[in-house]
N, C-alpha and C positions, 0 to 999 in steps of 0.2 A: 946385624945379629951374626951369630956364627953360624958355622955351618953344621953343628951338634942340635944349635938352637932351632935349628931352620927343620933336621930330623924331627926334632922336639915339636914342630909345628904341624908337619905331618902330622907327625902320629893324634894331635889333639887333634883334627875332622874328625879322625876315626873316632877319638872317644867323644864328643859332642856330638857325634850322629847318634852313638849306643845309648847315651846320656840322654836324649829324647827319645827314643825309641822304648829305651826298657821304663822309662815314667810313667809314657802313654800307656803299656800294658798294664803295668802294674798299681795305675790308680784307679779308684772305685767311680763308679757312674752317679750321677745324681739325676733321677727321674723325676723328683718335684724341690720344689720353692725352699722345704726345708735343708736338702739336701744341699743342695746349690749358693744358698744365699745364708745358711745355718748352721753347716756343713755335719745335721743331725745323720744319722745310720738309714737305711731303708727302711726301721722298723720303727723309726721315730727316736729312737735313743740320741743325746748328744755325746761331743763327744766326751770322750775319754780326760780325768785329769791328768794323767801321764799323758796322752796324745797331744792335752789342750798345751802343758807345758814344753813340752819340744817343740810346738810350733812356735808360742812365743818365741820361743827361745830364739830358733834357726830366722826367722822373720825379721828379727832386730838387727840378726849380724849381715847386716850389707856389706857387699861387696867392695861398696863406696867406703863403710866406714870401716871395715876392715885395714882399708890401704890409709886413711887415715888418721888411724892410730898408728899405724907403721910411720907413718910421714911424722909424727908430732913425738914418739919414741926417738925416732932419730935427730929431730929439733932439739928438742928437751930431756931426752934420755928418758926414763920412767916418771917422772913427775908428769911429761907429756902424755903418755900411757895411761896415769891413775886420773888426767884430768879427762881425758875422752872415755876412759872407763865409767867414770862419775853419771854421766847420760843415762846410764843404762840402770841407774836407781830409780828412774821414769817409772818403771815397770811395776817396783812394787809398790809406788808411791799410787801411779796412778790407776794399779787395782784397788788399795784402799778409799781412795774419793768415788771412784766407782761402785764398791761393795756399799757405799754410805750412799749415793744416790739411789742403787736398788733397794737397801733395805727403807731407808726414812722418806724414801722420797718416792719411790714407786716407777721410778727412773728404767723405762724398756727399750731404751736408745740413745745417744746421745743428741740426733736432729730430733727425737719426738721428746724429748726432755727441752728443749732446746726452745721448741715450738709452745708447751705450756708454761714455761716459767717464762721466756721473753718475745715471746709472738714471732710470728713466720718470718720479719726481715733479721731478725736476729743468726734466725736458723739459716736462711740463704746469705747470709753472709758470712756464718761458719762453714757452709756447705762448698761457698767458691774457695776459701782458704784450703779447706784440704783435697779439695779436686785440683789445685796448683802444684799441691805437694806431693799428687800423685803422680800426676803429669813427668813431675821433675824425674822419679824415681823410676819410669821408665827405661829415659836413654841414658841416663847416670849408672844403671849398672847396668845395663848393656855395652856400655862404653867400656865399660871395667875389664868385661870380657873380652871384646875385642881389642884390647889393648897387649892382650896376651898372645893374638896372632899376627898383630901387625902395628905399624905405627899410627896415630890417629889421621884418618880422613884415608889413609891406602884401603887398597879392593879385598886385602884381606881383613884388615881392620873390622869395615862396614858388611861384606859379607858372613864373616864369624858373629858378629853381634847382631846380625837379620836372622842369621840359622838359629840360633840361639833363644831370640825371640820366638820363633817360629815352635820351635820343640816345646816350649815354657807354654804358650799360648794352647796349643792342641790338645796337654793332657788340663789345664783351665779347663778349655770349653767343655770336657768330659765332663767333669764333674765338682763345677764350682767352688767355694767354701770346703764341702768336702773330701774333693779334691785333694786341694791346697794343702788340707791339716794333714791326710796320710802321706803324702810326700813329703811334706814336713818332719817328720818325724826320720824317713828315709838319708833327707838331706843332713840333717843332724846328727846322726851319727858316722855317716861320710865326714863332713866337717871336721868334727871332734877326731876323727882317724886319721887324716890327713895334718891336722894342724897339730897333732902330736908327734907326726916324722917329721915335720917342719922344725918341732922343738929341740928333738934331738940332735939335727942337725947343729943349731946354734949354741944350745944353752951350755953343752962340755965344751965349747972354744973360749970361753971368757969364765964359764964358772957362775951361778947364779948371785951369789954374791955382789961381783962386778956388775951384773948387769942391774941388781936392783938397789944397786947405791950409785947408778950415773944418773947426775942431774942435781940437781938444788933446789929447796922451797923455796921462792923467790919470785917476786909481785912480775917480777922481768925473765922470768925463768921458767917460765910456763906457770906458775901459781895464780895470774891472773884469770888466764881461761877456767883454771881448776872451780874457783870463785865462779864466774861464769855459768857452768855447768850448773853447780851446788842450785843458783836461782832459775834457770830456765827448767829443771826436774820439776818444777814446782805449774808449770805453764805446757813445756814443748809436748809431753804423751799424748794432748789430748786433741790436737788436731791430727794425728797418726793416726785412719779408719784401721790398717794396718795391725794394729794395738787393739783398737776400744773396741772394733767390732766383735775380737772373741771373747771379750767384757761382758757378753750378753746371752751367749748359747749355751751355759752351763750353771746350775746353784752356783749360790753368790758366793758359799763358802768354800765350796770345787775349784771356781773362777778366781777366789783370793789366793789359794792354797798355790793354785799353778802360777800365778802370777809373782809372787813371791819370791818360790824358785828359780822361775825364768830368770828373773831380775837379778838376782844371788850368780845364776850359772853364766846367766851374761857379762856382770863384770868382770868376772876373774877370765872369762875366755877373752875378751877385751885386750884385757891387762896383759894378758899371757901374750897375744899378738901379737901387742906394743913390741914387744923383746924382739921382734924382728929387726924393727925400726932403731933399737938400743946399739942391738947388733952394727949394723951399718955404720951407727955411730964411731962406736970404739973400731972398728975395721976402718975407718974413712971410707967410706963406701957411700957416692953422692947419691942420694934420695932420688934425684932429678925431678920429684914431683912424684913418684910413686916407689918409694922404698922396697916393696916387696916383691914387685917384679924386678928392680936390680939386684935386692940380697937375690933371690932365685936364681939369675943370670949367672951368681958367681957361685952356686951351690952345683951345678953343673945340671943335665939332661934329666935326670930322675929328683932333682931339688926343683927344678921348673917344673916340672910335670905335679908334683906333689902340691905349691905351691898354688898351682893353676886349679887343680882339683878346688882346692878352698875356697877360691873365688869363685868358679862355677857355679858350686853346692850352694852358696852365701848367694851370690845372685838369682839364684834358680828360687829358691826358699821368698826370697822378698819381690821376685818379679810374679810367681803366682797368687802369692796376697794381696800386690797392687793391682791384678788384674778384677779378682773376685772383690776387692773392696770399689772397684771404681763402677764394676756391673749392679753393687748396690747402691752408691751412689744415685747411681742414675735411674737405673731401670726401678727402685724399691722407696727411695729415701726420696729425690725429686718430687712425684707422685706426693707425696705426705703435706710436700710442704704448700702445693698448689691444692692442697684441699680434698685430693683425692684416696681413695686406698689403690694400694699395687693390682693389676688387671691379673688375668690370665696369661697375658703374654709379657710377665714379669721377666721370666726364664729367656723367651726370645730377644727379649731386650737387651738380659744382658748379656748376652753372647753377642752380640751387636756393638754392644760398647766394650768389651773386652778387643774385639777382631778392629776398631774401628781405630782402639788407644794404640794399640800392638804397631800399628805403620804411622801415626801422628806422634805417637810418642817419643819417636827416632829420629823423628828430624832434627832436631838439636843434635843429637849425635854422628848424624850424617856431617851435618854445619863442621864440626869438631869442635863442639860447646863444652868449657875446661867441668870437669866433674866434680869439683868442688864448688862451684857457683851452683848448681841445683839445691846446697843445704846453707850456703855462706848466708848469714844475718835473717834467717827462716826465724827461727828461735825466739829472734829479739821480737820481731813482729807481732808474734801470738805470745807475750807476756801477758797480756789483756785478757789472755782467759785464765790465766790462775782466779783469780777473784772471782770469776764467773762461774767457776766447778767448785773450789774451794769452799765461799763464802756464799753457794747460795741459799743454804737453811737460814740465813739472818734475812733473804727478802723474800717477798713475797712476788708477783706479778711484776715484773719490773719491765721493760725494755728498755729504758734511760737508762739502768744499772750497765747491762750489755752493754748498751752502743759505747758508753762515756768510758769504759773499762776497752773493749777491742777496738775503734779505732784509734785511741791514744798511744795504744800498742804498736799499730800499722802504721801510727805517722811515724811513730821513732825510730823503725828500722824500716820506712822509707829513706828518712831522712839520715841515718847515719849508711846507707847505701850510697847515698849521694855525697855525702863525705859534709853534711852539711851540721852536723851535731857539734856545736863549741868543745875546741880540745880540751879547756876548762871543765869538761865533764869528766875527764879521764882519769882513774885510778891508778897510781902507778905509772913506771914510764915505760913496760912493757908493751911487747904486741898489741896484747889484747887488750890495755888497759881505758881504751875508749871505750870496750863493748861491755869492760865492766860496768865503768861505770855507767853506761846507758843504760844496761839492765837494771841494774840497782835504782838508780836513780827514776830509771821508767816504771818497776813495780810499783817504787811508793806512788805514782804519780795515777798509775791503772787501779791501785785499789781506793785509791780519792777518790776520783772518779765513779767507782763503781758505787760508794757509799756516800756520795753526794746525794741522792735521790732519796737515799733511807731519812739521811741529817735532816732532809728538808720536809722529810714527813710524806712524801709522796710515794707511801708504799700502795699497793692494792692485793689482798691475799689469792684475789681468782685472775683468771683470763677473762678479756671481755666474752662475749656469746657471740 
């Protein structure tokens, strides 16, 4: 780095220390279960639909996915951009299947939905899927972060991203869920501030024009993942606790309302991103694996600084809803599924398993585990739940539905992890064009599956007793 950068680095302790400091003060306390795990007010109110909407909102835009939209902008110019933007129609998608599970269905959770329509192994084995993906979302953008004081696996690297955790973690433990939503709201318009002096930066050097005619539709030109996307929207929301947990703390039609928006504000901030990654393109400006810390490198001391900001906010925003989603995980939802209701020391629990994730969750990042393997072929995996949220007013009591719909899921992006799915599946001669066609070819394959059971007449309308 230079020696402008190195001031640069300085100066961010200081603000990384003020950046935990002024959180902690300034989030609210949760003294009971609602508060913490609901993120309702002291007087019982939930929250807010403006509140609930910017939390979506800032929640979605990781840090991780941040840089790669930057990364896949600069691959594919904006076709790359519009296809990682596409993701983020999750939101509204997957507040509608949700608004249809509470109103027709009576649906007060996704593991206790999960548990009366396909019996308790169904639910523990949705429940270890997204405890994995919480896991991942830990040191992946904590990694992000320290990536911006140092090179991966250096003592500045691994100490920026432990401080980091540290300050995120502490105003957590305050005040759970609701916690998380009021800072949410803080990070978000940080974000939104920052990533508009970001744009100013770029977007007068090329002109928007240029920047939103680089790139080609084209099955080899990023249109493959685009496709891609379009089918996992349909599957990936819904193992995100992240997402579906604030699915459930507000009316259904408050909860659709935000959720809608979010989804609307997220892809154009997305997309807006992407033009970082555009940028570097038409500059030549090598991506190296993370585009937006090199465009920043060459925007000079106050373009890094700006830049960093965005990823902070972004990581701050989805490290405290991974925390508060993993405390209910365990401490609220586990409990459920083993038969029991949540104790008294729900609260202590999950302050246990927030403080317990916060140092386990980091070893991969300590490792210098690449940041992009925490979400690579996630997606394809959980294709087996589209059919399972989607379609399940057509059955009844099912767990053959479940199982025959998610593991057909889990084997095919096992197996195309392992490189072991015949190229013969592959759409186009693109990148992506294996993952297309796994997805594609896996959906029809998850919702057979899931409606085998019904074909054969072996529905059951209740749960056994």
């Amino acid at each position: 780095m230079t020696s402008a950068i190195d001031f640069q680095g300085v100066f961010f302790w200081g603000f990384l220390l003020i950046f935990g400091v002024v959180m902690y003060l300034v989030s609210p306390k949760a003294s009971d279960e609602g508060g913490f795990f609901r993120g309702t007010h002291a007087d019982g109110r939930p929250a807010s639909s403006w509140a609930l909407m910017m939390s979506i909102f800032i929640s979605w835009i990781f840090a991780k996915s941040v840089t790669n939209a930057a990364n896949l902008g600069a691959a594919y110019g904006i076709v790359g951009g519009l296809a990682y933007a596409t993701y983020w129609l999750s939101i509204p998608f997957a507040g509608w299947i949700i608004y249809r599970l509470r109103t027709r269905e009576g649906a007060t959770g996704l593991v206790p939905f999960l548990i009366g329509k396909y019996g308790r192994l169904a639910a523990l084995a949705f429940s270890a899927a997204i405890l994995v993906r919480l896991y991942n979302e830990v040191w992946s953008n904590t990694a992000v972060v320290g990536g911006y004081y140092g090179d991966s696996g250096s003592f500045a690297f691994i100490a920026a991203a432990l401080l980091f955790t540290g300050a995120v973690l502490l105003y957590s433990l305050k005040g759970g869920l609701r916690s998380s939503i009021f800072t949410d709201v803080i990070q978000a318009v940080v974000f939104a501030l920052f990533l508009a002096l970001v744009l100013v930066w770029i977007v007068p050097t090329h002109g928007p024009v240029a920047l939103l005619s680089e790139g080609r539709f084209a099955l080899d030109a990023g249109a493959d993942l685009l496709l891609v996307a379009l089918l996992q929207v349909l599957s990936y929301p819904f193992h995100d606790p992240v997402l579906t947990d604030r699915a459930f703390i507000t009316r259904e039609k408050t909860m659709l309302r935000a959720f809608v928006v979010a989804g609307v504000l997220g892809f154009f901030a997305i997309l807006a991103f992407s033009l970082v990654g555009v940028h570097a393109r038409l500059e030549g400006i090598a991506a190296a694996g993370n585009a937006p810390a090199q465009v920043a490198r060459a925007m000079g001391v106050a373009g890094f600084f700006a830049m960093s900001v965005v990823m902070i906010s972004s990581a701050a925003s989805t490290l405290d809803s991974t925390f508060t989603s993993l405390s209910k995980s365990i401490a609220h939802e586990l409990p459920l599924l083993a038969g029991r209701t949540p104790g008294q020391r729900a609260i202590r629990n999950g302050v246990l398993t927030m403080a317990a994730f916060a140092l386990l969750g980091n070893l991969p990042m300590i490792a210098g585990a690449d940041i992009l393997k925490a979400t690579t072929l996630s997606g394809t995996m959980v294709i087996g739940l589209a059919p399972v949220f989607i379609l399940s007013r057509w059955v009844g009591y099912s767990p053959a539905a479940f199982h025959l719909s998610f593991w057909t899921g889990m084997t095919l992006g096992v197996l195309l992890a392992a490189g072991a799915i015949p190229a013969s599946w592959a759409i186009g001669s693109g990148k992506y064009g294996l993952l297309l066609g796994t997805n594609l070819y896996g959906l029809a394959l998850c919702t057979a599956g899931f409606l085998l059971p019904l074909a054969l007449g072996h529905r059951r309308d209740t749960a056994p007793a």
